[in-house]
gemmi code that builds the backbone of each chain (N, CA, C; Angstrom):
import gemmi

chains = {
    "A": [
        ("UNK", (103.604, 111.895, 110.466), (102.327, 111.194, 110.339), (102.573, 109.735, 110.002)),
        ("UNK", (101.867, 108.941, 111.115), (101.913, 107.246, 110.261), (100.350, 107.071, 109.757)),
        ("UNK", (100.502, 107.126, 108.178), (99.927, 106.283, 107.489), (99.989, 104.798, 106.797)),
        ("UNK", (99.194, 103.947, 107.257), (99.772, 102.350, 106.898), (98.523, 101.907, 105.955)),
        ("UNK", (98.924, 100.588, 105.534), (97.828, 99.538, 104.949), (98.184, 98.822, 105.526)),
        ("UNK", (97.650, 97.913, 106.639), (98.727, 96.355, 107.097), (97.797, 95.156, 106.783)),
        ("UNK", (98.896, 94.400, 106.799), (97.985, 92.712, 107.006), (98.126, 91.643, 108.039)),
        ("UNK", (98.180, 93.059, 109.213), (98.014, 92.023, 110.500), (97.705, 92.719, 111.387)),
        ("UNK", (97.496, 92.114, 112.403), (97.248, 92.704, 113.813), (97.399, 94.316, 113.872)),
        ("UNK", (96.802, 95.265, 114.322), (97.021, 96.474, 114.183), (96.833, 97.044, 115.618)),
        ("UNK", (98.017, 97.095, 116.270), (98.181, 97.262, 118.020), (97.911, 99.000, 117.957)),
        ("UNK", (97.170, 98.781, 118.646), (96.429, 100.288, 119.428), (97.353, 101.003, 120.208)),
        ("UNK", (97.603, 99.941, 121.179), (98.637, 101.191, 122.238), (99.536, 101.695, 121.726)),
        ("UNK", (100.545, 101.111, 120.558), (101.427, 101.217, 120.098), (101.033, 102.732, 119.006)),
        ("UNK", (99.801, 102.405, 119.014), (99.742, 103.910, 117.727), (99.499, 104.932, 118.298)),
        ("UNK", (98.442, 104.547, 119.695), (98.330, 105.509, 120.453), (99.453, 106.375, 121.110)),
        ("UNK", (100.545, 105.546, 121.510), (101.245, 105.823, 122.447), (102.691, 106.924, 121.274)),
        ("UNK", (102.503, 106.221, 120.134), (103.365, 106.658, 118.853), (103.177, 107.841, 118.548)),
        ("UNK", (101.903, 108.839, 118.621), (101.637, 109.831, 118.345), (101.480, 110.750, 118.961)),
        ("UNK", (101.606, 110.344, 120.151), (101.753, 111.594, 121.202), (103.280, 112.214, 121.683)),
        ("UNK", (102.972, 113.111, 121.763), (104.430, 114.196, 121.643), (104.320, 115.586, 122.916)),
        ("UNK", (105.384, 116.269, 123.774), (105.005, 116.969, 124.787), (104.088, 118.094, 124.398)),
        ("UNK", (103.861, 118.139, 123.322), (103.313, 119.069, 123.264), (101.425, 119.230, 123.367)),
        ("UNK", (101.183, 118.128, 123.361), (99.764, 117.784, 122.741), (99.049, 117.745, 124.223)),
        ("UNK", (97.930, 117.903, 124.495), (97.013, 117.769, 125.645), (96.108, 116.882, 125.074)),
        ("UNK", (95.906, 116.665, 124.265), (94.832, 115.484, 123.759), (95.253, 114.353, 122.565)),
        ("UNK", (95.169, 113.100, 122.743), (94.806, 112.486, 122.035), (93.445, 111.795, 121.763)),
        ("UNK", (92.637, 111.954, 120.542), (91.409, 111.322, 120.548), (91.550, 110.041, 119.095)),
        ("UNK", (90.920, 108.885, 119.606), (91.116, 107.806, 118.462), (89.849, 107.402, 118.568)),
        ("UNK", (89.633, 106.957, 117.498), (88.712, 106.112, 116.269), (89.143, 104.621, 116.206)),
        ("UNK", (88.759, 103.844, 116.780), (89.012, 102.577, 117.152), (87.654, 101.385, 116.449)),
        ("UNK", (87.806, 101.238, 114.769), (86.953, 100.748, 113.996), (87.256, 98.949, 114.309)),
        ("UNK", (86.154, 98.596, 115.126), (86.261, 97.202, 115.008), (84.676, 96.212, 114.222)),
        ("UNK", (85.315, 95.033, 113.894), (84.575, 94.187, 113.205), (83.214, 93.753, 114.613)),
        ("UNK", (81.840, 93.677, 113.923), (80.901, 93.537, 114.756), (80.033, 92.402, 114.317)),
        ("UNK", (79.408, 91.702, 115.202), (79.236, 90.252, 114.847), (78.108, 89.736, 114.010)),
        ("UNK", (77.515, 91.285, 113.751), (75.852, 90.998, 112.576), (75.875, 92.211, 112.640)),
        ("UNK", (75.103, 92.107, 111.198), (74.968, 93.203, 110.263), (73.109, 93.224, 110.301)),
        ("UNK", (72.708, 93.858, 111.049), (71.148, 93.835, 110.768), (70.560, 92.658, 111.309)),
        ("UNK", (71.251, 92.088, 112.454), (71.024, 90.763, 113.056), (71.016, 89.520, 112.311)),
        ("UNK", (71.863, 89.676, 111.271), (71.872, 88.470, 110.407), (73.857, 88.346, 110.898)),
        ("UNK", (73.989, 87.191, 111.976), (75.011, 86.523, 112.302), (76.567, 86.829, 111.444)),
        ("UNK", (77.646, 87.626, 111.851), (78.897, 87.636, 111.131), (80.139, 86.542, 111.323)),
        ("UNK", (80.159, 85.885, 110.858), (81.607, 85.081, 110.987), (82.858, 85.905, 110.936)),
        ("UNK", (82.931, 86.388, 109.864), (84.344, 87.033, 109.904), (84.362, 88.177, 108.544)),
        ("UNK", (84.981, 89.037, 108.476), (85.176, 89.954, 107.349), (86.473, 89.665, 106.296)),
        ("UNK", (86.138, 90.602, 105.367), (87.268, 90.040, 104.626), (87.581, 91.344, 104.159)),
        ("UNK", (88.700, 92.480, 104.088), (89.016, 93.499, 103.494), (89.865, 93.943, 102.006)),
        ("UNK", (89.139, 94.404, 101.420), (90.161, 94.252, 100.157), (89.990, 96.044, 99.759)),
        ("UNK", (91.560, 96.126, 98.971), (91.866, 97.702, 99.021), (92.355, 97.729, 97.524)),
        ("UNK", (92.141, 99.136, 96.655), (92.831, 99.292, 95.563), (94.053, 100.488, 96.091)),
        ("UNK", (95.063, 99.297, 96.917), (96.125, 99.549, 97.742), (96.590, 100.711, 97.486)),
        ("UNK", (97.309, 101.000, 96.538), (98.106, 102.212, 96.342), (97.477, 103.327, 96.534)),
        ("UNK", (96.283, 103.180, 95.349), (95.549, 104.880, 95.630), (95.074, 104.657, 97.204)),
        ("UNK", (94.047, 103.589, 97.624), (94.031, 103.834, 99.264), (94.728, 104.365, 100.212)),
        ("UNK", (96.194, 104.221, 100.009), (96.913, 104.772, 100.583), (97.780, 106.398, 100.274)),
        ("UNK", (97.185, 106.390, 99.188), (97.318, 107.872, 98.637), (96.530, 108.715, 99.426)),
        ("UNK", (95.229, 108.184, 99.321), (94.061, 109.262, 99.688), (94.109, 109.104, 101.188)),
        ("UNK", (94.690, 108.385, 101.740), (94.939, 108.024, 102.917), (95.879, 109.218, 103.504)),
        ("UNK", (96.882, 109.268, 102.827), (97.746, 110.374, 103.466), (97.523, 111.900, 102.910)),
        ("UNK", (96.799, 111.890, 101.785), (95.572, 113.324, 101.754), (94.710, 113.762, 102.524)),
        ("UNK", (93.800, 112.854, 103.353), (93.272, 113.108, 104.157), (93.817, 113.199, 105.388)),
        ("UNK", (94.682, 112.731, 105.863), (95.444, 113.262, 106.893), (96.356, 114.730, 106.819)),
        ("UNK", (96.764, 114.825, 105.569), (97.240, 115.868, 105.279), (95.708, 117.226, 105.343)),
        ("UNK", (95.343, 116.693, 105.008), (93.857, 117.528, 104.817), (93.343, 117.907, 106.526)),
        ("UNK", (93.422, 116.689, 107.246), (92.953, 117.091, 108.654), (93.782, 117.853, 109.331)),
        ("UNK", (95.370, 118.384, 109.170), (95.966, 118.971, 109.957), (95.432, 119.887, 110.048)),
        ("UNK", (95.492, 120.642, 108.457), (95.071, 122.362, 107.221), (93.629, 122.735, 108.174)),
        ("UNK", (92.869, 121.690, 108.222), (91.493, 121.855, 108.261), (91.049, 122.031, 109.397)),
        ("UNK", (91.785, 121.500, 110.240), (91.267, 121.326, 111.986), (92.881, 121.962, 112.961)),
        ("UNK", (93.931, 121.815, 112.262), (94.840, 122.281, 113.251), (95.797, 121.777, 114.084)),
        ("UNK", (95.338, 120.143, 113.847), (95.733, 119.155, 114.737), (97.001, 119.300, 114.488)),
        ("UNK", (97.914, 118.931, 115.597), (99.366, 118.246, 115.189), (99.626, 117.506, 114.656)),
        ("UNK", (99.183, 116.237, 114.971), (99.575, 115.111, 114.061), (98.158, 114.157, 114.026)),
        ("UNK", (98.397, 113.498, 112.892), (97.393, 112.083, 112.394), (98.077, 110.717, 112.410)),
        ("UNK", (97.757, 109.787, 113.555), (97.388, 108.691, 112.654), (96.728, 107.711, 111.845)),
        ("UNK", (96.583, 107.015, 111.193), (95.604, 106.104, 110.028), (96.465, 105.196, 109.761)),
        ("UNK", (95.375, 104.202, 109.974), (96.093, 102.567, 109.853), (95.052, 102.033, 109.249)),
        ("UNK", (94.865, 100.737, 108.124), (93.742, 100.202, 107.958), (94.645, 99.045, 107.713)),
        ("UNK", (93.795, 98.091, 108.184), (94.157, 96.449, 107.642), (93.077, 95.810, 107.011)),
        ("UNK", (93.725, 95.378, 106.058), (93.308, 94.188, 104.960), (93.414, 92.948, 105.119)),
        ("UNK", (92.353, 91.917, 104.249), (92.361, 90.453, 104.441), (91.228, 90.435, 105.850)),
        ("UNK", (91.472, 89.056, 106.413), (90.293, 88.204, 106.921), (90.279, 88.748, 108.489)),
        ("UNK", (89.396, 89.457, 108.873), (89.277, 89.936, 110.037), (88.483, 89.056, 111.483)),
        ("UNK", (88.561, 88.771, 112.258), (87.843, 88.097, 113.133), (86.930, 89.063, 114.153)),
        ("UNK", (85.997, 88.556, 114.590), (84.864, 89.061, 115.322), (85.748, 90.262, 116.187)),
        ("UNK", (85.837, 91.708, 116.455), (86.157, 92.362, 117.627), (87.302, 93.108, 117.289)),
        ("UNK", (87.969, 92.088, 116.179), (89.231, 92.655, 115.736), (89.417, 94.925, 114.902)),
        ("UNK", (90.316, 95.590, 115.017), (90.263, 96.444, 114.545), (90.444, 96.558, 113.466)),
        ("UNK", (89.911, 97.481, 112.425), (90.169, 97.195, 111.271), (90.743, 98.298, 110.599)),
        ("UNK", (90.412, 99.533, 111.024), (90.673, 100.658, 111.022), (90.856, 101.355, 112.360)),
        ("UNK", (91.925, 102.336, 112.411), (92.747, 103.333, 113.680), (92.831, 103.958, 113.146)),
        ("UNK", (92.141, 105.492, 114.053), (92.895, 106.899, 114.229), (93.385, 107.338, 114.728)),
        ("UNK", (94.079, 107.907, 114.904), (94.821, 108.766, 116.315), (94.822, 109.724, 116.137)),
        ("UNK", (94.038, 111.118, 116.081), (94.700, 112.472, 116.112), (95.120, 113.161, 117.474)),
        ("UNK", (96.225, 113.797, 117.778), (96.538, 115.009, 118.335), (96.915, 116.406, 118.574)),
        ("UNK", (96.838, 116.678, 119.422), (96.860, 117.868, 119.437), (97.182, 118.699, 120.773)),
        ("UNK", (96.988, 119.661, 121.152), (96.731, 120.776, 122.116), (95.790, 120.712, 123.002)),
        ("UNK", (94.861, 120.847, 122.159), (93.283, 120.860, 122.825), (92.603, 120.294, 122.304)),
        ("UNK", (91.703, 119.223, 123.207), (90.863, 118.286, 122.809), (89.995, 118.526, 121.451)),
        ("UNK", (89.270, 119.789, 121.511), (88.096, 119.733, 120.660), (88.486, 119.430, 118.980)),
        ("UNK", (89.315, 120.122, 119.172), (89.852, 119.844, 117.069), (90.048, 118.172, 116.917)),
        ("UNK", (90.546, 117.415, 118.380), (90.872, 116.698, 117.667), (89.651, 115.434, 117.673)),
        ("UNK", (88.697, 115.838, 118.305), (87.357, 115.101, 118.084), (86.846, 115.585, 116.867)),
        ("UNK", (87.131, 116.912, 116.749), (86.493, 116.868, 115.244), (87.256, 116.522, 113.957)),
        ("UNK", (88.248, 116.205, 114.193), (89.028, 115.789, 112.991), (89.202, 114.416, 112.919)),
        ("UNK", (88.781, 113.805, 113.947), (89.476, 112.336, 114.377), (87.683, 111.978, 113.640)),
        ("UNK", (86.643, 112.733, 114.003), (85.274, 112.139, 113.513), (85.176, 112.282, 111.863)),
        ("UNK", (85.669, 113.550, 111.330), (85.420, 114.008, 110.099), (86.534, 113.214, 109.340)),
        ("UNK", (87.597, 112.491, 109.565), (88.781, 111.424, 109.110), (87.675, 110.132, 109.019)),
        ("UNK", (86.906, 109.529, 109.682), (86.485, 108.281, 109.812), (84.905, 108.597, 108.665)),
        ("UNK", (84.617, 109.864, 108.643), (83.455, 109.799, 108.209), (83.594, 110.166, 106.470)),
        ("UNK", (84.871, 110.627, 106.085), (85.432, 110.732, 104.982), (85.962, 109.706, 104.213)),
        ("UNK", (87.087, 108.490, 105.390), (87.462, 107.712, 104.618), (86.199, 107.021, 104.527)),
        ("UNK", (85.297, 106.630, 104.918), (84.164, 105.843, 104.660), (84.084, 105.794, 103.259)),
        ("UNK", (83.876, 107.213, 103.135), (83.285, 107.607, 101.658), (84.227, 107.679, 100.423)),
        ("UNK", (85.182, 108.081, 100.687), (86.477, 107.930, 99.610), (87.496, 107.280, 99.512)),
        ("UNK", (87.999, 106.762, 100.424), (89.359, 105.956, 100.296), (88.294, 104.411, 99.514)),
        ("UNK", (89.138, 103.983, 98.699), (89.081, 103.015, 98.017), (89.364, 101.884, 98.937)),
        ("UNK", (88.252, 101.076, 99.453), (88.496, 100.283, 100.374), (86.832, 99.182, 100.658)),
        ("UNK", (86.800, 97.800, 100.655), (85.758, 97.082, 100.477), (85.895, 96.282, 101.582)),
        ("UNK", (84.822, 95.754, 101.774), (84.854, 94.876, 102.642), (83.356, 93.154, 102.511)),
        ("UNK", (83.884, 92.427, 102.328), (82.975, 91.424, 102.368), (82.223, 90.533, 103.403)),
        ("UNK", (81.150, 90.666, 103.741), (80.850, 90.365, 105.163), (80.696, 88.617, 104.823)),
        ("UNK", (81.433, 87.678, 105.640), (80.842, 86.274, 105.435), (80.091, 85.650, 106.742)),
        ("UNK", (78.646, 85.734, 106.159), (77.813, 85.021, 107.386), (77.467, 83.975, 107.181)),
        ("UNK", (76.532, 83.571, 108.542), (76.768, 81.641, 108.435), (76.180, 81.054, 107.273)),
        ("UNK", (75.073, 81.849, 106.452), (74.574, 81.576, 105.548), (75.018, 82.079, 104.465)),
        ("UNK", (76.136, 82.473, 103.992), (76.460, 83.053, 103.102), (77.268, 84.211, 103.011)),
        ("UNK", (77.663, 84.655, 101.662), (78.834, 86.186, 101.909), (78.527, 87.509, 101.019)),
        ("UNK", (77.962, 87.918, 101.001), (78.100, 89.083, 100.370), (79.176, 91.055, 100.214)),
        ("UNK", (79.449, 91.386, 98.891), (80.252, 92.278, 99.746), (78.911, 93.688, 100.311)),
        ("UNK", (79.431, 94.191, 101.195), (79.090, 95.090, 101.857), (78.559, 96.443, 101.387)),
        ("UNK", (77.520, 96.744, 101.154), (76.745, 97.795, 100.356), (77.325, 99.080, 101.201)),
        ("UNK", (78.117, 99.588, 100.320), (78.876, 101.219, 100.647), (78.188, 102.147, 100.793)),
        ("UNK", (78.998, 103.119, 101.160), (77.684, 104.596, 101.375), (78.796, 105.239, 99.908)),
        ("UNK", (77.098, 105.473, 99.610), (77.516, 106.337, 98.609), (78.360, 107.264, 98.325)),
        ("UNK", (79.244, 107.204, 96.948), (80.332, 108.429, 97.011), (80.062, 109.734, 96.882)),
        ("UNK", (80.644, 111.105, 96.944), (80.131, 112.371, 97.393), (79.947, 112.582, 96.157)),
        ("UNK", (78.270, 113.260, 95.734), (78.294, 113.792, 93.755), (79.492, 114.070, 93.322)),
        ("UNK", (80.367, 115.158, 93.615), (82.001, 115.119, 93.162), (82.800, 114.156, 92.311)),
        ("UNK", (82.654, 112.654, 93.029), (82.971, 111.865, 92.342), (82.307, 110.924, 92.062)),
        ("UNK", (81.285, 110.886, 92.070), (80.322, 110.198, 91.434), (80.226, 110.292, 89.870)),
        ("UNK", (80.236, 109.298, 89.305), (79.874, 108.957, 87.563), (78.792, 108.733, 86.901)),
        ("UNK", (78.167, 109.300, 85.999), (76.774, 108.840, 85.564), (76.930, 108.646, 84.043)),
        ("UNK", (76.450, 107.313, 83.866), (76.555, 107.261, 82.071), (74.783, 106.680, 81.623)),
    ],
    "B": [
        ("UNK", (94.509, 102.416, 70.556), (94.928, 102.326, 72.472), (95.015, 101.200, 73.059)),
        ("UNK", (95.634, 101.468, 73.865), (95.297, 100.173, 75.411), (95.006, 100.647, 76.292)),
        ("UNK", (94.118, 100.139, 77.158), (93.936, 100.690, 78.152), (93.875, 99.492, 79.485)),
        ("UNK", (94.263, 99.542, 80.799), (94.032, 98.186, 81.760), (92.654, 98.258, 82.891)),
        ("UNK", (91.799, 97.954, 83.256), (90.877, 98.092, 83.601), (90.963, 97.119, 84.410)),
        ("UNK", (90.932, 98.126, 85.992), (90.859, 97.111, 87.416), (89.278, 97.216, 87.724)),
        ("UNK", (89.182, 96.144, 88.419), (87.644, 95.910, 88.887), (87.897, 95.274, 90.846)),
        ("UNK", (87.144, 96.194, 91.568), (87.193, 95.795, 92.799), (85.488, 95.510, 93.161)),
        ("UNK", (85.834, 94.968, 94.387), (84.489, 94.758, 95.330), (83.713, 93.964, 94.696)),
        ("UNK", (82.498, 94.210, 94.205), (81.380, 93.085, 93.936), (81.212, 93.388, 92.239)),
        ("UNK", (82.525, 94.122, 91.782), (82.394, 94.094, 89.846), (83.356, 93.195, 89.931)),
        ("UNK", (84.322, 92.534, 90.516), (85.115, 91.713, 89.972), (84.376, 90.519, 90.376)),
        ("UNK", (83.459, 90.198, 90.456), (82.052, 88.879, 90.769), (81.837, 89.304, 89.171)),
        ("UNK", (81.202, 90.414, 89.213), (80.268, 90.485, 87.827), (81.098, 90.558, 86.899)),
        ("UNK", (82.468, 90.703, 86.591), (83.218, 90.526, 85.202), (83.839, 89.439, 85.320)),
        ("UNK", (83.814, 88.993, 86.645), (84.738, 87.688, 86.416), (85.841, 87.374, 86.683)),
        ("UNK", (86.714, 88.794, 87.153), (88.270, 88.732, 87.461), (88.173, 90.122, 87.623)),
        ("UNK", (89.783, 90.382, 88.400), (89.954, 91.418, 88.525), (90.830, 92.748, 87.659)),
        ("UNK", (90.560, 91.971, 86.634), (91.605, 92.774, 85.608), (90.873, 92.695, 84.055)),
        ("UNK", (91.581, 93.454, 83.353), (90.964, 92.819, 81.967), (91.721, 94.269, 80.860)),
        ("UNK", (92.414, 94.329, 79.968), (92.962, 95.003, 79.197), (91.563, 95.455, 77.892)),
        ("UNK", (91.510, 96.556, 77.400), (90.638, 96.897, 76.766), (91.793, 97.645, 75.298)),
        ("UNK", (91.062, 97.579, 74.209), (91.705, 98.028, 72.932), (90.632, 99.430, 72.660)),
        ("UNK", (90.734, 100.399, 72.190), (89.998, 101.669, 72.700), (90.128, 102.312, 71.433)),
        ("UNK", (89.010, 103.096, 71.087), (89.447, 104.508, 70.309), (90.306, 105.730, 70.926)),
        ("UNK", (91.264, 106.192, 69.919), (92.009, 107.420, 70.848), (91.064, 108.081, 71.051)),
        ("UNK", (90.971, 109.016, 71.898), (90.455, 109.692, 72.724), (89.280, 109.454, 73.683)),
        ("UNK", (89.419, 108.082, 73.110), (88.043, 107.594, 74.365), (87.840, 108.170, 75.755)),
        ("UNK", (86.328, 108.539, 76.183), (86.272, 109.304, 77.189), (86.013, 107.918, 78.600)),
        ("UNK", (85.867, 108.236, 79.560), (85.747, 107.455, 81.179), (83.842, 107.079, 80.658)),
        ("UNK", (83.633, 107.978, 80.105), (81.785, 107.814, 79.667), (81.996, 106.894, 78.797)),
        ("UNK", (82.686, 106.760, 77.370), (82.545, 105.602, 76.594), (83.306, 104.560, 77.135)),
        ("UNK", (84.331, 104.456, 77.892), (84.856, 102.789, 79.086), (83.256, 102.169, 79.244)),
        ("UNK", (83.015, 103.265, 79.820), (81.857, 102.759, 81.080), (80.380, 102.291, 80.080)),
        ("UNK", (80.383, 102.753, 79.256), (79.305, 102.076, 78.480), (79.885, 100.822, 77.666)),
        ("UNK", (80.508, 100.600, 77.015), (80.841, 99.757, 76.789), (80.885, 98.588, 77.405)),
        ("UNK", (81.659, 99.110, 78.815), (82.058, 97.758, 79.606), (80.726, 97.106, 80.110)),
        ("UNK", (79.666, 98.328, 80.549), (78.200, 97.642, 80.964), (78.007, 96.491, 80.212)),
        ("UNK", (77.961, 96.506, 79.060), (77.663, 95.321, 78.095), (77.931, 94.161, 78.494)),
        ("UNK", (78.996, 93.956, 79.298), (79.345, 93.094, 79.567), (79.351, 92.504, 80.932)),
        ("UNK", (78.582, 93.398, 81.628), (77.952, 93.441, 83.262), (76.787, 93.386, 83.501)),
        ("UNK", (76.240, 92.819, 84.183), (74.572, 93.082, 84.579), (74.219, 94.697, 84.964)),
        ("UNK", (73.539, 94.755, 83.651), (72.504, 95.665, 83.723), (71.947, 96.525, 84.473)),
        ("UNK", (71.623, 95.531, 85.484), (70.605, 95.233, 86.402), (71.102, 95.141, 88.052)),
        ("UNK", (72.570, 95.277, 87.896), (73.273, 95.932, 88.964), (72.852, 97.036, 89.409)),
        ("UNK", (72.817, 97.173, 90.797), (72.635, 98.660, 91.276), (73.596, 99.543, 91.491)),
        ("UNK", (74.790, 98.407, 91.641), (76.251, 98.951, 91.938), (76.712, 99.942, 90.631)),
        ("UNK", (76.262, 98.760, 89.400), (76.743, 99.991, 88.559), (76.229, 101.606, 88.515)),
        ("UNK", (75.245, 101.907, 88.678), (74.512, 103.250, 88.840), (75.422, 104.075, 89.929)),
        ("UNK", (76.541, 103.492, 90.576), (76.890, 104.292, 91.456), (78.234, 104.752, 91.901)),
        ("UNK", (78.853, 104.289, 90.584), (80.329, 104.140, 90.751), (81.292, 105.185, 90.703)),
        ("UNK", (82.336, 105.491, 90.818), (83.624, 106.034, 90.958), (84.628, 105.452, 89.902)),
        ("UNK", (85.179, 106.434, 89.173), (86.104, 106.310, 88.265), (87.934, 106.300, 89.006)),
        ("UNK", (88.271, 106.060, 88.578), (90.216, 106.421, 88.769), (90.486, 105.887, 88.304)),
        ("UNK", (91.956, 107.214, 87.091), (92.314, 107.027, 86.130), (93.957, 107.436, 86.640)),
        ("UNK", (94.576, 106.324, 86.736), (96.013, 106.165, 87.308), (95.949, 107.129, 88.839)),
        ("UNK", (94.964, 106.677, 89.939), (94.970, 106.723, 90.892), (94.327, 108.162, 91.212)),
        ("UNK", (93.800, 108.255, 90.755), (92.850, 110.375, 90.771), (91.368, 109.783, 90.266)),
        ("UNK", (90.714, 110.521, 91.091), (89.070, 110.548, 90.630), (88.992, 111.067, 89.860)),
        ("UNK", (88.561, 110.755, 88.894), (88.068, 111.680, 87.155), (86.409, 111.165, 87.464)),
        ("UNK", (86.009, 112.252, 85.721), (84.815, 112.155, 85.487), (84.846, 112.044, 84.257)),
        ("UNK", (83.272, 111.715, 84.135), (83.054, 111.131, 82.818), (83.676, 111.412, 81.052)),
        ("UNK", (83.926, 112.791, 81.673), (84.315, 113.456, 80.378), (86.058, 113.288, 80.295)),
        ("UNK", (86.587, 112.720, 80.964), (88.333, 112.364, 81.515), (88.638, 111.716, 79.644)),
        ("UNK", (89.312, 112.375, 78.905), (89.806, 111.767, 77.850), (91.198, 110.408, 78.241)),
        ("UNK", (90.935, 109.272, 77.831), (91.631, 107.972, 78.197), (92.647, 108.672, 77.860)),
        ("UNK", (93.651, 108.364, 77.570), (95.592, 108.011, 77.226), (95.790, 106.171, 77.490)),
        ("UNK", (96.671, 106.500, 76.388), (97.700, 104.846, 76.157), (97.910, 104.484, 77.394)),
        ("UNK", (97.913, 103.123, 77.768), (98.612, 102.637, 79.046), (97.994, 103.116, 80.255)),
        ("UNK", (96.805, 103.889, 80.269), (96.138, 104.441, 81.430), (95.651, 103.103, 82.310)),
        ("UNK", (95.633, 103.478, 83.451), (95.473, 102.151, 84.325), (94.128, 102.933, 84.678)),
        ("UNK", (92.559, 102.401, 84.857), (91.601, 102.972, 84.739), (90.540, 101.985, 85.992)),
        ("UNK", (90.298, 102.491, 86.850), (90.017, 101.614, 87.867), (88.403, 101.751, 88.172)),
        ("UNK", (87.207, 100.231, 88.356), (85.766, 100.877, 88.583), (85.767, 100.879, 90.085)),
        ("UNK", (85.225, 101.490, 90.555), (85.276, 101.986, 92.208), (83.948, 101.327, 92.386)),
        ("UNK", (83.442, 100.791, 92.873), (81.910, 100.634, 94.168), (82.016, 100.768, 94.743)),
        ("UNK", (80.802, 101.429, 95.056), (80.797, 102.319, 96.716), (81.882, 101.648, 97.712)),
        ("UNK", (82.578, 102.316, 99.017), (82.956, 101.507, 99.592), (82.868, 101.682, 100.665)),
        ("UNK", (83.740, 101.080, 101.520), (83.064, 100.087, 102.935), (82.250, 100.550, 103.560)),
        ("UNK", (81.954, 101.698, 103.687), (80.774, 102.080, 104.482), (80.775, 101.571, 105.734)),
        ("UNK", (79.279, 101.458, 105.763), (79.104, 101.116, 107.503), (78.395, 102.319, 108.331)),
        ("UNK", (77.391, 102.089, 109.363), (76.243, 102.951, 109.518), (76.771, 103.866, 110.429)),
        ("UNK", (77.211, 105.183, 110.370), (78.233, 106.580, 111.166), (77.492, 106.416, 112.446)),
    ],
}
model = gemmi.Model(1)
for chain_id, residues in chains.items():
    chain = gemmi.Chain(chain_id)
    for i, (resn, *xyz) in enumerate(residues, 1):
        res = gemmi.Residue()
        res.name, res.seqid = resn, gemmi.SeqId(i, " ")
        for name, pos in zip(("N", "CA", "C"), xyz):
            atom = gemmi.Atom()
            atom.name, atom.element = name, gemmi.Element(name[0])
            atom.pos, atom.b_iso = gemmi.Position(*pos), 0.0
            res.add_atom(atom)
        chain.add_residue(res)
    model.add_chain(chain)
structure = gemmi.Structure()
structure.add_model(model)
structure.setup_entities()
């Protein structure tokens, strides 16, 4: 399994092409790129910031988690940090496998998880200003109430 | 105690930095961090109402008894983005 954090360019073919093995009939990826407004209010550029280590902990839990869970052969997960430009990727999946269907569902249920748990922010800067990026809420589980 | 207290996303705006060392009662729980530290955060944040604990890299809960040297991290929601 490649799990990364990078701070650059994060080449697709290369992950794509990295994770496939004779055995697999499918690869399906998750190809998270930066989009140019948020609610039609204009994006310049993003900015990603990670509480690195555990991110990358839970990073390779959940991949570990998608094999158990769905069957797949292998995972990949890449996320990059720092200043993103319009189009750029910010996040990659790659799962494979055998047969397509597991790995649409694992490649969807990976993107819709780290959303929610991997420790990971992002600050949107538009022409008028920057704010960081209102998260989706974490699962009650880990949610805190004082 | 000591304890080190990371702050990401839009709490390290509201404390001011991204770090900050705290002096603690032993056995302080993740519930008394978190009240305390409000004091020193807006209130009136929504972020705070919604946070995530990690206590040397594991999700705990409120009732998580601190330890010496615990590295104790506030989570806001994160990146999201509409599925």
């Amino acid at each position: 399994m490649r799990i990364e954090i990078v701070d650059s360019v994060i080449d697709t073919a290369a992950v794509m092409a990295g994770v496939k093995a004779g055995a697999d009939g499918a690869v399906c990826c998750f190809d998270g790129i930066v989009r140019n407004n948020t609610r039609g209010r204009e994006t310049l550029y993003l900015v990603y910031e990670a509480y690195r280590e555990m991110a990358l902990e839970q990073m390779q839990a959940l991949a570990n988690e998608a094999v158990t869970k769905f069957g797949v052969r292998d995972v990949a997960l890449i996320h990059r940090l720092g200043k993103l430009e319009i189009g750029e990727t910010s996040v990659l999946i790659a799962v494979a496998s055998a047969h397509r269907g597991v790995t649409f569902e694992a490649c969807r249920w990976l993107i819709d998880t780290l959303k929610k748990t991997v420790p990971i922010w992002k600050k949107e800067h538009f022409i008028d200003g920057a704010v960081w990026a209102d998260g989706e809420p974490f699962p009650e589980a880990l949610r805190v109430e004082v | 105690m000591r304890v080190t207290v990371l702050y990401f996303g839009v709490l390290k705006d509201l404390f001011t930095g991204d770090r900050s060392t705290l002096e603690l009662a032993e056995g302080e729980t993740v519930g008394g961090l978190l009240r305390l530290s409000e004091k020193n955060a807006s209130k009136h944040s929504v972020v705070w109402r919604a946070l995530a604990v990690a206590v040397n890299r594991e999700y705990v809960g409120v009732d998580h008894a601190l330890q010496e040297g615990d590295e104790v991290a506030l989570l806001p929601p994160v990146s999201g983005g509409t599925a």
